[in-house]
Steps between C-alpha positions, in 0.01 A plus 500: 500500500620226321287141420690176502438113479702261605586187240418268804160593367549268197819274542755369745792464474557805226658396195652665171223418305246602781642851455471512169169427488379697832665836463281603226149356659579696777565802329197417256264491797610849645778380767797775513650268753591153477657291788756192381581246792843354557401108627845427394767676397536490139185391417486784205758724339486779694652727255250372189207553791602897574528566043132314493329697786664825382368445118189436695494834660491330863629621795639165719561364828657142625317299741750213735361192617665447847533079453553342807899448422500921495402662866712759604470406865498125496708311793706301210756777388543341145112555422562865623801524238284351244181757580767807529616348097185451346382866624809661336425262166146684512620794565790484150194359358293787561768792409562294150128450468445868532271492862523697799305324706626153634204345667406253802526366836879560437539328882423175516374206352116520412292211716774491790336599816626442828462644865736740605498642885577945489896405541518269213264724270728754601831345443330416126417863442854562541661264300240586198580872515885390474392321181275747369754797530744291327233442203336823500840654448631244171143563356510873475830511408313334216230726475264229673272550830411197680095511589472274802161294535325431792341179502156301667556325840464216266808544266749675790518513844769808471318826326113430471407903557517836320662629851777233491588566188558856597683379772764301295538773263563773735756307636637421166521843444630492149339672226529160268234325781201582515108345495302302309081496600273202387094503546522098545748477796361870638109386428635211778709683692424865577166657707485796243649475168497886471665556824772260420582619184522876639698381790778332223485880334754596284652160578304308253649469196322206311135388524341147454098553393337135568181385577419255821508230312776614227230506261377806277584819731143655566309213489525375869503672875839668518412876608636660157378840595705497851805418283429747226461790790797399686705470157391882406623601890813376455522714151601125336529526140702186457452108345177347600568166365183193457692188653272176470588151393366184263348224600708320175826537640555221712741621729397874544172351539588258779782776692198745461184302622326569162267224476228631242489760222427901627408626224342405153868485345797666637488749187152625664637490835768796404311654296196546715731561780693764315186659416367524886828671578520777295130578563591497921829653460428723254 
């Protein structure tokens, strides 16, 4: 098992000198993971990013924000281009960064919602496993492995459940696609934590640990032991990664409904977190 945060924790967008200065306080407060967003593409160096997290002794993944001008399905054709890009920048990002894991809702674009009838959802499902076969195949040519994210009713209408996520990526059916799990969407979403995470199986390859409220994981109602027993199940040993956010940062803030603080300082918030993790997963 390996314990990640995600920079989102502390900053947004990511800059050069953010990681400088956030490598090594992640690796100082016991991370062997550390998870570095792409908001735009070249927002860092990638290439000065993988030599600072390797000094570091980190092990990495990338994280893609799915903007509303990137959705893989969208009616307008030239957003779908411009989603299909921006996943393949991410992707060159990751392989020169050094990560395996590309993360996200790598589908559409987080807060569109819309109702579809069984044909249309269908007709979707179709024309996202087109894309994702296409993706899944450039990324592990480059040694990469797309972790798709299902989302709260709140963020997508498309993949809100463990069990549609398995859906999409047995139909994918390409070893560089497969799942990503996060306690905030599932603690919404799914009747039994445990029973969704053993249904995904061997399928999950990335896990989000967050709190109800994305504040310090262990500190509010999300049933930890359910996850931990359907984690061990599955035999998971992979990245369980801390994603919260910062009340400071303006736009994360606002994109993220963080209204107040969740935690004494966002240093406590990982490091308390981090420290709940390894005692329920160890």
């Amino acid at each position: 098992m390996h314990y990640g945060v995600n920079t989102w924790v502390w900053v947004s967008p990511l800059g050069d000198a953010d990681v400088a200065a956030l490598v090594p306080k992640v690796a100082e407060i016991g991370f062997d993971w550390i998870e570095l967003p792409i908001e735009s593409p070249g927002d860092f160096d990638y290439a000065r990013a993988g030599a600072i997290v390797r000094d570091a002794g980190l092990k990495v993944s990338v994280g893609a924000a799915m903007a509303p001008d990137r959705d893989l399905i969208h009616p307008d054709e030239s957003i779908r281009a411009n989603g299909m890009a921006y996943v393949r920048h991410c992707i060159d990002a990751a392989h020169t960064i050094g990560a395996t894991n590309l993360i996200g809702p790598i589908y559409t674009a987080v807060g569109r919602v819309w109702q579809a009838t069984p044909d249309e959802r269908e007709r979707d499902l179709e024309l996202l496993t087109a894309k994702l076969r296409d993706l899944a195949e450039y990324a592990a040519d480059r040694g990469v492995v797309l972790c798709i994210e299902p989302l709260n009713r709140f963020e997508t209408s498309l993949i809100n459940l463990a069990a549609q996520g398995v859906e999409l990526i047995d139909r994918v059916d390409r070893p560089g696609c497969r799942l990503m799990l996060d306690t905030f969407h599932m603690n919404i979403e799914e009747q039994s934590l445990g029973d969704a995470i053993r249904l995904a199986g061997k399928r999950v390859q990335h896990v989000h640990a967050c709190e109800n409220d994305r504040g310090t994981p262990g500190s509010g109602h999300v049933p930890w032991n359910d996850v931990a027993a359907g984690l061990r199940d599955i035999g998971y040993d992979g990245p369980v990664v801390i994603e919260s956010f910062t009340s400071k940062v303006k736009s994360i803030a606002r994109a993220a409904a963080i209204w107040r603080p969740l935690a004494a300082s966002q240093d406590a918030l990982a490091r308390d977190g981090l420290a709940f993790l390894r005692g329920l997963l160890a």
